[in-house]
N, C-alpha and C positions, 0 to 999 in steps of 0.2 A: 885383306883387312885394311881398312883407313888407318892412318897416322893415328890421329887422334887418338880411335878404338883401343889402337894394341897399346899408347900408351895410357891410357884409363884404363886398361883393363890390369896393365901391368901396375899402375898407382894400387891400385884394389888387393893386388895380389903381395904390393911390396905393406901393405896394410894389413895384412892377413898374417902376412909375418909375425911381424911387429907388435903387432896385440898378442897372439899367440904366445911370443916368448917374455912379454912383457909381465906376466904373471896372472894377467885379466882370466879368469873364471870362462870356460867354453858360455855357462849363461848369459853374461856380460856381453863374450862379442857379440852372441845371437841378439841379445833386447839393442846392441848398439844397430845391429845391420837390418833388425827389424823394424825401428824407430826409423832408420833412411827411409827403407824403401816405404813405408805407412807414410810417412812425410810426404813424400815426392809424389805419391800416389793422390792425396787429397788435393796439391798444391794444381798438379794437372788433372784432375776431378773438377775443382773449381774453371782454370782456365776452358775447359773444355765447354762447361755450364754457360759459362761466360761467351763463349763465341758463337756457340748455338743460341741463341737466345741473340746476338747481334747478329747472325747468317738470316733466323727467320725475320727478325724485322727486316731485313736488307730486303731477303726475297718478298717482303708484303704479307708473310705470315706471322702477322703478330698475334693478340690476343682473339680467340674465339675462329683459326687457322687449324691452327696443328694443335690435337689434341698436348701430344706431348711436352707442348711449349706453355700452354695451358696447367697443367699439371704440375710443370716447372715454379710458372707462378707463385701458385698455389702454396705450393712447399717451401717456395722461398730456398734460401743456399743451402741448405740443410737437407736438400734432396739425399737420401740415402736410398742404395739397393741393396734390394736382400742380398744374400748369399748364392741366392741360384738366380735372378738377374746374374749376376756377376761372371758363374761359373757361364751362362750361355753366353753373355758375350765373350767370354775369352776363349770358347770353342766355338764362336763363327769367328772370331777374329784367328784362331789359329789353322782352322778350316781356309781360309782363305789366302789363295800365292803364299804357303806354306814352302819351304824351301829346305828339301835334305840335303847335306853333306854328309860323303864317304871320305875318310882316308884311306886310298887301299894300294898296300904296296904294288910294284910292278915286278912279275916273275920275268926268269929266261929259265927256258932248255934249250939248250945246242945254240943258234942264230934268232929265234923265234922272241919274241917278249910276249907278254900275255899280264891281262889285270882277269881274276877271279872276282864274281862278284855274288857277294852274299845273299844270302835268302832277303832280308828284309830291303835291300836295296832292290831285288827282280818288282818283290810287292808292292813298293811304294811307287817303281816306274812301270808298273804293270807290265812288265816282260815275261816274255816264255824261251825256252829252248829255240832258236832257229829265226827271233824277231832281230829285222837289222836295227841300228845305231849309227847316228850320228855322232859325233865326239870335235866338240868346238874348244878351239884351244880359248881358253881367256886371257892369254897375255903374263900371268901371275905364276905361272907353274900347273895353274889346276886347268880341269877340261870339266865342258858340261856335256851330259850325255844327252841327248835329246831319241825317244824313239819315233825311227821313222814309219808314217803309217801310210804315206804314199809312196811308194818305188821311184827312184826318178830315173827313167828311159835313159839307156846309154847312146849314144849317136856312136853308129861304126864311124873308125877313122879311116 
């Protein structure tokens, strides 16, 4: 996790406190944290409208180009999407270099260590009984598993 990250994330959490014992109504915090995120949502909604709309003139797709860009016009800033626009972009975009993380402790018996690894991690890395693994350390404490689906030939020594 970046610098930054853990400490926004820990601002958020020393915020959560804070409102919590401050006597604010559980309603409260929600319309407060709902209000953010609906905020920041429209602000990069807008920016986004905004750069698309200077991407297609850049590329020579201005008016009567891209339907979509067209459309855009049309509607002026107030493009809105339904709800299920919404819902399918945020399931191709979740669909897409989607990235799991496991915490999983590490066993020993006798000299041996060993990681157990659960059902929905075999499912999401499409593993079976007897598939080999790669395990790349990242530098950070953690390893990514990568499964291997070509052998790599051993050269006798």
């Amino acid at each position: 996790m970046t610098d930054y990250k853990k400490y926004a994330l820990g601002q958020v959490e020393n915020f959560l406190y804070d409102a919590m014992s401050s006597g604010a109504t559980p309603q409260e915090i929600y319309d407060t944290i709902r209000g953010v995120v609906e905020d920041n949502y429209y602000t990069y909604k807008k920016c986004t409208s905004e750069a698309y709309e200077l991407l297609a003139l850049l590329n020579g797709n201005g008016v009567g180009h891209i339907q979509a860009y067209d459309d855009y016009l049309e509607k002026g800033e107030n493009l809105q999407y339904t709800e299920e626009e919404i819902d399918e972009m945020c399931d191709a975009a979740e669909a897409e270099d989607k990235v799991n993380k496991w915490i999983l402790p590490v066993e020993y018996i006798d000299d041996e260590s060993f990681v157990s690894l659960p059902e929905d991690l075999l499912e999401a890395a499409n593993l079976k009984e007897g598939d080999v693994v790669n395990w790349i350390d990242q530098g950070d404490g953690s390893f990514k598993m990568i499964k291997v689906t070509k052998p790599i030939e051993m050269e006798e020594c």
